[in-house]
C-alpha atoms as one frame of an Amber mdcrd trajectory, in Angstrom:
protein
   0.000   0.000   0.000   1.179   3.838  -0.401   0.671   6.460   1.719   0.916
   8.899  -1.572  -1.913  10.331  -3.075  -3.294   8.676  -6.671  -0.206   6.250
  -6.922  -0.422   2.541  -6.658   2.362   0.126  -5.362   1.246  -3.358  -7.587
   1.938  -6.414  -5.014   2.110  -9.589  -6.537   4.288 -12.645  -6.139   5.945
 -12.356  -9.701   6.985  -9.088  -9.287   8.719  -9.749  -5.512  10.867 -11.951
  -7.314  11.449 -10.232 -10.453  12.724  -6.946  -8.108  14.849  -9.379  -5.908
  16.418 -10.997  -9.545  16.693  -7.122 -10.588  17.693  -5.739  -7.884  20.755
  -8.448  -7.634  23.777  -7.229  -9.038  24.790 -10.632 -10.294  22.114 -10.833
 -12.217  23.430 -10.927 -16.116  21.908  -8.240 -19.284  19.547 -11.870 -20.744
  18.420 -12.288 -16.986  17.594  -8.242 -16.249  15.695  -7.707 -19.825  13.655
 -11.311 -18.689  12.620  -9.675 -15.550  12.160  -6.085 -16.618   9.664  -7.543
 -19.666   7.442  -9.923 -16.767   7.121  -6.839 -14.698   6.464  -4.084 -17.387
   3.623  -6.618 -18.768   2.093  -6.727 -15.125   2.395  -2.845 -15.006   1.215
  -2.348 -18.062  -1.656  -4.065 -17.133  -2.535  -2.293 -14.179  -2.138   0.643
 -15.827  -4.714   0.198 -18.859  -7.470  -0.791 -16.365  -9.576   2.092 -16.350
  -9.635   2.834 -20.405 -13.202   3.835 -21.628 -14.613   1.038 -23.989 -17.519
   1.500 -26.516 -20.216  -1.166 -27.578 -20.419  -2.424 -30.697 -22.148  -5.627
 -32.353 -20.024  -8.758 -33.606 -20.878 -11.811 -34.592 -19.845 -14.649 -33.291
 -19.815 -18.680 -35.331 -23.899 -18.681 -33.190 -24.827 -15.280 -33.577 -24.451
 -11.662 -33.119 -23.687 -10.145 -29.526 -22.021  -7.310 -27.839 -18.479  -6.650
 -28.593 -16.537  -3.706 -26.793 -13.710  -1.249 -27.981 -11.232   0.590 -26.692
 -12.736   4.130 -26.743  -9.635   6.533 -26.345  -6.368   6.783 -28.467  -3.695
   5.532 -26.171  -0.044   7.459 -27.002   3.011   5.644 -24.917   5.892   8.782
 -24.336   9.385   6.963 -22.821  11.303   8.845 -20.982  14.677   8.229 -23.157
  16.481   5.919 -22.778  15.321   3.546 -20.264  11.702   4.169 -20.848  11.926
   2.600 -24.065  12.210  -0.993 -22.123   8.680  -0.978 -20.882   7.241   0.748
 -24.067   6.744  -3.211 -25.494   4.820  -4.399 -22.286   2.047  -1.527 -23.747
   2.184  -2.333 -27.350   1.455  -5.923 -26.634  -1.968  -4.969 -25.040  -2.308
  -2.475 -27.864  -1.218  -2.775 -30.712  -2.052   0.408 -32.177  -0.882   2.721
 -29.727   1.149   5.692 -30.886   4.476   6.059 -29.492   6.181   9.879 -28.822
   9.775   9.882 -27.271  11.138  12.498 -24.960  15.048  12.505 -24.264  16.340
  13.852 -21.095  19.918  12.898 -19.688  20.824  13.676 -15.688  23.163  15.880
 -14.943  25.995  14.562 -12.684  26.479  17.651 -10.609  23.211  19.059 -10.768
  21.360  15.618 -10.694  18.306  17.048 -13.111  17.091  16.636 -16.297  19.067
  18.206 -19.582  16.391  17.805 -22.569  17.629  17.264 -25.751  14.855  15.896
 -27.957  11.294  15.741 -28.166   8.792  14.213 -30.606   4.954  13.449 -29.792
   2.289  11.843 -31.919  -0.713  13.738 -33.115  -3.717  13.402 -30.228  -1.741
  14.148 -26.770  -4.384  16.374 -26.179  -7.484  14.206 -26.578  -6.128  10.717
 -25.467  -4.288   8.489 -22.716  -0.644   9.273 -22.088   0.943   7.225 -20.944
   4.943   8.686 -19.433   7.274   5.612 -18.988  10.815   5.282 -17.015  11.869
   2.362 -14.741  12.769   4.639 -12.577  11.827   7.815 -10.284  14.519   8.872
  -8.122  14.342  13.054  -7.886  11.492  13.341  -9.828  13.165  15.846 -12.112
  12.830  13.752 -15.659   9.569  13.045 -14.429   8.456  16.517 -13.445   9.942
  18.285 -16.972   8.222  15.771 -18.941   4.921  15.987 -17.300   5.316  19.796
 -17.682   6.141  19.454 -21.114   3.094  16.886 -22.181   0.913  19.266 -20.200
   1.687  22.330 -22.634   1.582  20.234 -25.651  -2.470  20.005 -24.017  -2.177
  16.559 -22.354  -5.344  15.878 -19.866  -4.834  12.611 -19.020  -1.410  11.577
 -18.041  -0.781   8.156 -16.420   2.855   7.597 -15.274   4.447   4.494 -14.798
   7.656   3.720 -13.185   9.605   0.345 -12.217  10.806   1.614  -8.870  10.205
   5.081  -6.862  11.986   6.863  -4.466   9.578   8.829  -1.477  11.678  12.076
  -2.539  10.395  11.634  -6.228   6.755  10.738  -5.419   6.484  13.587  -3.219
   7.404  16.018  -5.577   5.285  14.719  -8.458   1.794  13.743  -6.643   2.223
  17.238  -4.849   2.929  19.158  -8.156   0.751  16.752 -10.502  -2.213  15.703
  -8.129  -4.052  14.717 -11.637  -1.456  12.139 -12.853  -2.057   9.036 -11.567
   1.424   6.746 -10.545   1.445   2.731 -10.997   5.243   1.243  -9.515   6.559
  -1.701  -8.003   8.003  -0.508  -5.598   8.652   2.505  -3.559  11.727   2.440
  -2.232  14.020   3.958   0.657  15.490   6.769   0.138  17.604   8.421  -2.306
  21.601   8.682  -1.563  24.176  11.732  -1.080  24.380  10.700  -5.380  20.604
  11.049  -5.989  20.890   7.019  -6.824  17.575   5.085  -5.365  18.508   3.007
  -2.271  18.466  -0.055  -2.047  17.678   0.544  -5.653  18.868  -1.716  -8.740
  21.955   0.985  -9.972  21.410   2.303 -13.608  18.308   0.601 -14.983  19.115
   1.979 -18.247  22.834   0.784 -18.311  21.563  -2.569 -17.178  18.624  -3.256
 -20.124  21.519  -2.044 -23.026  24.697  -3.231 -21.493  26.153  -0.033 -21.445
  27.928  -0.088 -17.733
């Protein structure tokens, strides 16, 4: 359960284990991307829950019936680069969403966002956003792209993150009380390094081999 406002900690057997597997540094790049898909499938899934549907009529091999929808244009934004590894876990539930990108980098001293590229989809505006990165740890990626979808005319902004830091959920659900947050995990704290303890290190690094 989370104390914070409009965010929701997913508890589930599979995804204990998949944080412990991780979360463990031994764990090699075949193992981490295994893990990171099983949980960004059960995320995903969580997170599409509340989509409108619309009736129609089908018919089935007996006869006709009551078929449903989805009744909203669903646009998955990553947070670049380690949002791209949960954008899959949405595009297998569906297929046709659109797909926008947002690159941010942290700054080592600072320890915010730097943007450096941006490109969104037609329909922010009208449909479900969905913001992706594994990981919220200042809440400063998160908070500059939620800022930016919001004055490209996003209403409905769903954000989902791997594993969150208090520090970074405070600052988001008290700036953003209108974006929902679905995690795994809320962690610790954040260190002197703004890293999440006890954390999993650079998810991004991790998913591409790039440590």
């Amino acid at each position: 359960m989370s104390t914070f406002k409009n965010v929701s900690v997913l508890e589930h057997p599979v995804v204990a284990r998949d944080l412990s597997i991780l979360r463990d540094q031994s764990t090699d790049i075949v193992g981490f991307r295994k893990a990171m898909a099983r949980i960004a499938n059960i995320l995903a899934y969580s997170a599409l829950k509340e989509l409108p549907l619309r009736e129609h009529s089908i018919n089935t091999p007996i006869t006709e019936t009551k078929g449903y929808a989805i009744d909203t244009e669903v646009i998955v934004v990553p947070i670049l680069r380690a949002g791209l590894s949960l954008v899959d876990a949405i595009i297998e539930f569906i297929p046709d969403a659109k797909v926008g990108h947002l690159g941010m980098y942290r700054d080592e001293t600072t320890h915010e966002p730097v943007d450096y590229y941006s490109n969104l989809p037609d329909g922010v505006a009208e449909g479900q956003v969905l913001l992706v990165d594994p990981m919220l740890a200042t809440g400063g990626s998160a908070d500059d792209a939620i800022g930016f979808l919001k004055k490209q005319g996003a209403q409905n902004i769903r954000f989902i993150s791997l594993i969150c830091a208090p520090e970074g959920l405070k600052r988001i659900t008290e700036k953003y009380p209108d974006v929902s947050i679905i995690t795994a995990a809320i962690d610790e704290k954040l260190n002197d390094q703004a890293f999440i303890v006890p954390g999993l290190g650079d998810a991004g690094d991790r998913y591409f081999g790039t440590l």
